[in-house]
N, C-alpha and C positions, 0 to 999 in steps of 0.2 A: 853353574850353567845347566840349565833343565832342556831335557829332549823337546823337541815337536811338540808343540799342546795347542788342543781343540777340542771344538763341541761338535757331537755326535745326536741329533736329533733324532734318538731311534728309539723313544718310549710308546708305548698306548695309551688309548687318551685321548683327550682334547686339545690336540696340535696349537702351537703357537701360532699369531696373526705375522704376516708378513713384515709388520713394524714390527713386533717385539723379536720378530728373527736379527732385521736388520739392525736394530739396536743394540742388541746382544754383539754384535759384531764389532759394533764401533766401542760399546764399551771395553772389551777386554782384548781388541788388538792391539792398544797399548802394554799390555799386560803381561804380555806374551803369545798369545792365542794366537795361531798362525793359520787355521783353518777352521770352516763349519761345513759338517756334514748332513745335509738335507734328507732325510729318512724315518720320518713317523711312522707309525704303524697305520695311523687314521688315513693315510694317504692312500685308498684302493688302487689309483692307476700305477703306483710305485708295486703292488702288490697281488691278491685275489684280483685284479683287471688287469694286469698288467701288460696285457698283449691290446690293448683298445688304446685309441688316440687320446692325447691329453686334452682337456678341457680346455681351452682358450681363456678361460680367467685365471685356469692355474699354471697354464703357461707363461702368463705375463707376469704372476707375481714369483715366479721360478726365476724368469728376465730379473724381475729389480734386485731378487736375493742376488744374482751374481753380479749386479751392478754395486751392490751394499760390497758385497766383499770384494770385489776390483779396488772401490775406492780405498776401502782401508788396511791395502795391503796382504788382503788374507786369502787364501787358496779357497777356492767353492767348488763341496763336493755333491754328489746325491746316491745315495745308496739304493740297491734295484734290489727288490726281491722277487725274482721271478716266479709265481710259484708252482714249487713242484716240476719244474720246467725239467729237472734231470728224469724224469719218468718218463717225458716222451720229445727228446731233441729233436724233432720233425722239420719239415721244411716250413710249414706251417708257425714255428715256434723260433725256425732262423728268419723268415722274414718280421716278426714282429720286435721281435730282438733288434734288429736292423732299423727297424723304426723307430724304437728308443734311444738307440744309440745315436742316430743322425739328430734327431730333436736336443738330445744331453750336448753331441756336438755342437749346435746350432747357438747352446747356449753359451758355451764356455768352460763347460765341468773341465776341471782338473781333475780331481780325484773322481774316480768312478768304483764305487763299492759293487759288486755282487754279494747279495747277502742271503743265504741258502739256512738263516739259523728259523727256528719255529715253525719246521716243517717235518714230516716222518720222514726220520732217517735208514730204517732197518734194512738197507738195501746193500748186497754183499760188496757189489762194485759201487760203490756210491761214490767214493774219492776220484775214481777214474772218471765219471758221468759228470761229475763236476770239474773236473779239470779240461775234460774236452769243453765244456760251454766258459768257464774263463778264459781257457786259450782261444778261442772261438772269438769271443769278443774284444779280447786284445789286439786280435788283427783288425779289427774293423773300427776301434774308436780313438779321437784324438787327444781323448784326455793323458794328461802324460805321468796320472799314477792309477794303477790298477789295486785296488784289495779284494780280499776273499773274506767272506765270514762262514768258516765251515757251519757245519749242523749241529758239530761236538765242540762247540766252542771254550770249553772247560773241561773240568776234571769231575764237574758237579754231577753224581748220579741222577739228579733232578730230571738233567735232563733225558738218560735214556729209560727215568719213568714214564715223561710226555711223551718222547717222541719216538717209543722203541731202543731196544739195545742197540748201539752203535757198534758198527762191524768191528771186528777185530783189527786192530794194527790200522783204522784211518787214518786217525790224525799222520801217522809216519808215512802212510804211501801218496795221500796232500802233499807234502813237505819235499818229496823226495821228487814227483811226477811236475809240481808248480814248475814255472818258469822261476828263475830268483831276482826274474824283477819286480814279481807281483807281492805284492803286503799279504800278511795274513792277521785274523784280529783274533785278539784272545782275550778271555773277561779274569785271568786267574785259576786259581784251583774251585772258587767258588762264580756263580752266575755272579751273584751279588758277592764280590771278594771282599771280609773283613780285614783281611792283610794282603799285601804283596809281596814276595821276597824275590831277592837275589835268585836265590838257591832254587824257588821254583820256577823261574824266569830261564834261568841254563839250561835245564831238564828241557824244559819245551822247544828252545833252541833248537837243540838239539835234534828233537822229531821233529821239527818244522823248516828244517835247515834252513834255517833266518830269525834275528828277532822278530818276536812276538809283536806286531803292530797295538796295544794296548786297550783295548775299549773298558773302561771302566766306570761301572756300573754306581757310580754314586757322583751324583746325588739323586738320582732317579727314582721317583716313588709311586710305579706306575701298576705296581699288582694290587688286587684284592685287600692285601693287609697292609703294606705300605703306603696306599693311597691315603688311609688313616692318622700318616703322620706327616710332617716337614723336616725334611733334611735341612739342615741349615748350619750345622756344626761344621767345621774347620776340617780339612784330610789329616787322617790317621792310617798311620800303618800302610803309607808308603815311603819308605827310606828314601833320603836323596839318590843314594848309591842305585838305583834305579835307575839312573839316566845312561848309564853303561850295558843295559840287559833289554833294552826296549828300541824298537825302531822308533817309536813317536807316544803318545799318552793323547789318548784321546777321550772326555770325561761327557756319557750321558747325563743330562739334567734331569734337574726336575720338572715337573708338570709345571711347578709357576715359574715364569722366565725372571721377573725379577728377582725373587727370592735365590733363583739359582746362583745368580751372581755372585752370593757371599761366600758361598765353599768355593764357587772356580777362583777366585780372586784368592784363595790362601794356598793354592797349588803351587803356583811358580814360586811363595815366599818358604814352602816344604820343600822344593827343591833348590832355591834360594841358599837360605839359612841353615838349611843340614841341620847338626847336632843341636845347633841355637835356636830351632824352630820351637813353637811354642801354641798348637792346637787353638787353644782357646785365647789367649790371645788375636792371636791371627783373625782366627771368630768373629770378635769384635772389633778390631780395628777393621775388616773387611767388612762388616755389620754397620757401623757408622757411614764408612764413605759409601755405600749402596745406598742407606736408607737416609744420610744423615746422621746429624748426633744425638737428637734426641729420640728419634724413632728406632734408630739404631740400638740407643744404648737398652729401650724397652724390650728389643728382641732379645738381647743379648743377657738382660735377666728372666725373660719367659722363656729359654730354648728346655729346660726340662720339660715343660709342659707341653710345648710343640713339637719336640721330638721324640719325648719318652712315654706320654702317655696317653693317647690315642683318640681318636675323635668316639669314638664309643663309649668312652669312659672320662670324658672332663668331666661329666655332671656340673657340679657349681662354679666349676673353673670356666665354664662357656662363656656365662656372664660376662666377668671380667675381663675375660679376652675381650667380648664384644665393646666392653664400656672404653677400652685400651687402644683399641686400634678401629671401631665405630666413623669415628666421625673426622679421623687423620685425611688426606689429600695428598696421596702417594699412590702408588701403583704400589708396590710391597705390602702397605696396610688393605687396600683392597682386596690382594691374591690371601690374605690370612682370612681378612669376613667372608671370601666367596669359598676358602677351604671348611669353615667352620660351616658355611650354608651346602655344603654334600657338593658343590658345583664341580669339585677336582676328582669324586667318587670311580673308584676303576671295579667294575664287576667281572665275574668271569664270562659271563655272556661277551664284553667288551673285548676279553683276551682273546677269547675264540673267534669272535669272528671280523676282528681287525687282521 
């Protein structure tokens, strides 16, 4: 039996179209997938705007995504990042807040994320300044699950080289000050976790006094150097035994919507199958029914190439790809031609000012 599983739309980038959201939906709530979490980076009014009124075209296509997921069963979340909002809680910053939250009402969110991560954190009370604007907002919205994504969302020094040292003792005075209704999200010991464990899962617990709500960071290939490649290999290095350590697994995709499907689709069969799971397998049996059998099986002998070695360095291997997957009539073989023509390219200019 596997925890909670959902997608988590919180790359940089060139956001998904409102079809390839809602299709995303329908394909894997068979699956398991019990929620999608609305939160791109590209989205400024989620973000750097975040106190101005929503667009009316992106309101309406906000409407159909939680029409998509009503119909097939699945929870619709959206994640806020207000930003910088704990530097000056004003009254100015509670009425726009209030506007957000009535419009996220208006739609239907269930889940409603506050997400405080990719912003400076060096601030000594900062767990407190955040806790007061969670609590703050918990009274005031109807969605009926609240999460947090602190600013130390990991163990990854990465981050207090971006974003300043994080104060002493956060994470534990979050955990301790939350209400224990609200989720907290955690990416692992790593942003991008190569493994999960048990064992680091407890620890966190523990400072968090709650399971660790899950975001995990693959198959998302949305920086500088990962943009380079396609994630498309099967999960590794999450035990099943995980499903006991976690309040729910929630998995960031990749920039292509199709392409993503083949890793989420071997999730539930990792926690499925436990000791009988089988990576690469999984790979390509999820590789076929995404793409098909025959397009399938061609991904499923080029993933060294699209995963390991890098759009800067195919050199003659470009060709091929393009002769391979050219002239296919899929949505998957198109997201590989448009990755190979730089269209999925993530620069840091992109990081910074999404």
């Amino acid at each position: 039996m596997e925890p909670e599983l959902g997608i988590i739309e919180g790359f940089y980038g060139k956001p998904w179209t409102w079809e390839e959201r809602a299709a995303t939906v329908e394909f894997l709530a068979p699956h398991g997938y019990r929620f999608f979490m609305y939160a791109p980076k590209a989205d400024t009014f989620l973000r750097r705007r975040w106190q101005e009124e929503y667009p009316e075209e992106s309101a309406r296509g906000l409407a159909s995504l939680a029409d998509a997921c009503r119909r097939a069963g699945v929870r619709f979340g959206v994640g806020l990042s207000p930003y910088e909002i704990f530097n000056d809680f004003d009254s100015t910053a509670h009425e726009a807040l209030a506007r957000k939250l009535a419009l996220f009402d208006d739609l239907g969110v269930q889940d409603l994320a506050i997400l405080f991560d990719d912003m400076r954190g060096d601030t000594p009370d900062l767990a407190a300044r955040q806790v007061e604007i969670v609590h703050w907002a918990a009274e005031r919205t109807s969605a009926d699950r609240l999460l947090i994504c602190p600013s130390y969302y990991s163990d990854d020094p990465v981050l207090d080289r971006a974003f300043g040292r994080r104060p002493d003792g956060y994470v534990e005075q979050l955990g301790a000050a939350l209400d224990s209704s609200i989720e907290v999200f955690w990416t692992g010991e790593e942003v991008c976790s190569r493994e999960i464990t048990p064992g680091h899962l407890e620890r966190v617990t523990g400072q968090l006094c709650r399971k660790p709500f899950l975001w995990d960071n693959y198959p998302v290939n949305d920086g500088p150097r990962m943009s380079q490649y396609l994630h498309l290999r099967g999960f590794t290095g999450r035990p099943a035994n995980l499903r006991g350590h976690v309040a729910a697994h929630g998995i960031n995709p990749a920039l292509q919507p199709t392409l993503s499907l083949i890793p989420a689709l071997t999730l539930p069969e990792c926690y499925r199958l436990g000791d009988a799971y089988a990576y690469g397998e999984a790979f390509r049996t999820a590789a076929m029914a995404v793409l098909g059998a025959s397009l399938g099986t061609r991904v499923w002998e080029d993933v060294l190439v699209l995963q390991n070695v890098g759009l800067d360095r195919l050199e003659d291997k470009e060709t091929a790809l393009r002769e391979r997957y050219g002239a296919e009539d899929h949505p998957g073989a198109r997201e590989i031609i448009a990755w190979l023509d730089g269209a999925y390219r993530i620069t840091d200019e992109i990081v910074q000012t999404q």
